[in-house]
VEXLO-668933 format. One record per residue (C-alpha): y, x, z; residue in one letter. Coordinates in steps of 0.1 Angstrom, whole numbers, plus 2048, in hexadecimal, padded with zeros to 3 digits. Each point is the difference from the previous one (the first is absolute). Layout:
REM residues N
YXZa...
REM end
This chain:
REM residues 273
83C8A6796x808818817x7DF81480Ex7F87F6828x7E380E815x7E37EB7F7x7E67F2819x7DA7FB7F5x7EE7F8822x7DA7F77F7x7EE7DA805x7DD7FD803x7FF7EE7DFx8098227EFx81F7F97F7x81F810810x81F7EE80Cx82280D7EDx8217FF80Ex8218157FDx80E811818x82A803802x80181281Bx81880081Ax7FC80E826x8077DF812x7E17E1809x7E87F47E0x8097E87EEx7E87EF7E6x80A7E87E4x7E77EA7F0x80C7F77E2x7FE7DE7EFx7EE7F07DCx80480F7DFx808820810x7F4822808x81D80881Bx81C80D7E9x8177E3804x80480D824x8088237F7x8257FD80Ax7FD7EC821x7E181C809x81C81D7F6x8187F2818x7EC7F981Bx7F0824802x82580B80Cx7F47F3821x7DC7F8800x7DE8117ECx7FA7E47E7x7E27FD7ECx7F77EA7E5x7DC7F17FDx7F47FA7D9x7EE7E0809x7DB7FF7F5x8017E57EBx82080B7ECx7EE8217FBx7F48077D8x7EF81F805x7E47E5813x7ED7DE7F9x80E7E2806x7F47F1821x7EA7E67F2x7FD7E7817x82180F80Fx7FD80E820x8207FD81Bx7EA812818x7FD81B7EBx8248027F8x806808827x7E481A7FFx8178177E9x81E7F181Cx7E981081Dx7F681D7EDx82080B7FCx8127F6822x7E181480Ex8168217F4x81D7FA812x80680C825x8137E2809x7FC7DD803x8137F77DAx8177E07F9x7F17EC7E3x8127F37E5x7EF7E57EAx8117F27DDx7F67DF7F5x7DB800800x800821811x8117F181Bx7DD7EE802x7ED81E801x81680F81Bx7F97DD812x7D98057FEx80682A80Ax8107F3821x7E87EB80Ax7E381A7F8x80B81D811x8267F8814x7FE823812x80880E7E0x8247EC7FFx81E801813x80F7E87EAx7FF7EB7E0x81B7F77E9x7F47E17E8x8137FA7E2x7F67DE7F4x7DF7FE801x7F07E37EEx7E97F881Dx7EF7DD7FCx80D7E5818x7E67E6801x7DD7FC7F5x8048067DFx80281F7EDx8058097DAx7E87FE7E8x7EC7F27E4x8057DB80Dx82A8077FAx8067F97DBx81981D7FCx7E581680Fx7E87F27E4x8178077E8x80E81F805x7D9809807x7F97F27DAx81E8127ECx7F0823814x7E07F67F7x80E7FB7DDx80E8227FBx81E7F6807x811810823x8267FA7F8x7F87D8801x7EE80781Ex81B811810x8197E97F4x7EE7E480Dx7F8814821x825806809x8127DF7F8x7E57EA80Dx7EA812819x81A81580Dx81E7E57FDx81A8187EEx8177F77E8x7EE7F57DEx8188197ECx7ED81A817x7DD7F87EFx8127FF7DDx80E823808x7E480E80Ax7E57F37E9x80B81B7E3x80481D816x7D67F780Bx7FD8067DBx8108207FCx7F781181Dx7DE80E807x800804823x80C7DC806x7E47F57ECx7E8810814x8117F5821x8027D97F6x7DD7F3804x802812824x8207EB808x7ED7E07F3x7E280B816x81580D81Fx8037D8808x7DA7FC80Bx809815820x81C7E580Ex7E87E8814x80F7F181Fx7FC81581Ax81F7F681Bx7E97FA819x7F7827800x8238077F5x80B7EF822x7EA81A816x81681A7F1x81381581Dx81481A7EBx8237FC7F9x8087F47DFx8257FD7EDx7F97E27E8x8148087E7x8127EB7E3x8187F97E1x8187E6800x7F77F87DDx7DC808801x7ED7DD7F6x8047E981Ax7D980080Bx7FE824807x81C7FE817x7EB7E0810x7E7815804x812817818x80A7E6814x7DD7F4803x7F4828809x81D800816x7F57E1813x7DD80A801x80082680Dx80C807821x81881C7FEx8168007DFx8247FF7F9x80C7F17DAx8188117E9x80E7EC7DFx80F8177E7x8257F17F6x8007FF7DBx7DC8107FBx7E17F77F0x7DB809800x8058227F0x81E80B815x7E8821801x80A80C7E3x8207F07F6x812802824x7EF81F811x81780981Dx8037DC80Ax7D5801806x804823809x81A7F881Cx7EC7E280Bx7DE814808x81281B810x8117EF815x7DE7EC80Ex7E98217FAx81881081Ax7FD7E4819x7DA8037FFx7F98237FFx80981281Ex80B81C7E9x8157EF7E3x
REM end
């Protein structure tokens, strides 16, 4: 991986915040990267991006191995490490939330908008009523069980085909590479765990006032894209973008098509872009 500027700002928990810094002369940019992920998958979309913008990428809290798991989990401290690091920048920053960091970037706007021109919120698994996941939901049980059973490919296999609504092949895909890669084994029981922050907030999410792209893939499971329509007919100021022929992880298998579609917002909202 190529080596960035790294930013460490301090919490009062005694922990730092850690984010990387692309550079790039033009307004921040900060991408909050999804489950079962440390920020690499958006390595490319952040590359092109700092042509025009400074683009940093936040290593989420809970994704990070060098600390505890949150145990209960903590969203609020998630967007502690958000704050700590917008709290660098000179400029009001566009947000950019993947999947469940999309829900983190959701809770940062309503804790401290100042710090946003702008949010860009790639399918965000909010919850839409007044339920959200957990141990009642029987895939929730048993993907809980086969973690607690030592075994985290099940769990992620379960997790992604039933939880997440991809294709089953997905889970069957993924369930070996669990097994052979380290780093995937110490990110799955976070993913598992990163569902106890999605409790219905849309009342909240509806006091909102920053701009927001809502943004989606044509052949992203049908619920998130429901989702966005619900987030778009529940904050006040959004405009909705569906991918043509893109999925969930257009991040890292389309990269210019996300890139183009937060540029082009990021330099509607910031006076400088």
């Amino acid at each position: 991986m190529p080596a960035f500027a790294t930013i460490t700002p301090a919490l009062p928990d005694g922990t730092h915040a850690r984010a990387y810094d692309h550079g790039g002369t033009g307004p921040p940019i900060l991408i909050v990267h999804g489950g079962l992920d440390d920020g690499s998958s958006w390595l490319r979309v952040a590359g092109r991006l700092s042509e025009s913008f400074r683009v940093v990428r936040l290593v989420r809290r809970h994704y990070r191995l060098d600390l505890p798991e949150m145990s209960p989990y903590s969203i609020g401290t998630e967007v502690e490490h958000v704050l700590a690091v917008t709290g660098t920048f000179e400029a009001p920053a566009v947000i950019v939330g993947h999947s469940s960091g999309g829900v983190v970037a959701l809770e940062a706007l309503m804790a401290a908008p100042d710090r946003f021109a702008g949010a860009v919120l790639y399918e965000p698994p909010v919850a839409t009523g007044d339920h959200a996941p957990g141990a009642s939901d029987d895939s929730y049980r048993r993907a809980r069980e086969a973690l607690d059973a030592g075994r985290p490919g099940k769990m992620m296999q379960i997790f992604v085909s039933e939880i997440v609504g991809m294709p089953r092949y997905a889970g069957w895909i993924l369930r070996p590479v669990i097994a052979v890669a380290p780093r995937l084994r110490g990110l799955a029981p976070r993913q598992l765990s990163d569902l106890d922050g999605l409790q219905p907030r849309l009342d909240r999410y509806a006091e909102i006032q920053t701009p927001a792209l809502l943004l989606g893939g044509e052949r992203s499971p049908a619920h998130l894209r429901d989702r966005l329509d619900t987030l778009a007919a529940t904050m006040p100021h959004t405009e909705k973008l569906i991918m043509p022929g893109r999925d969930h992880n257009a991040n890292s298998r389309s990269p210019g098509d996300v890139a183009r579609a937060i540029a082009s917002f990021a330099a509607k909202v910031q006076p400088d872009g």
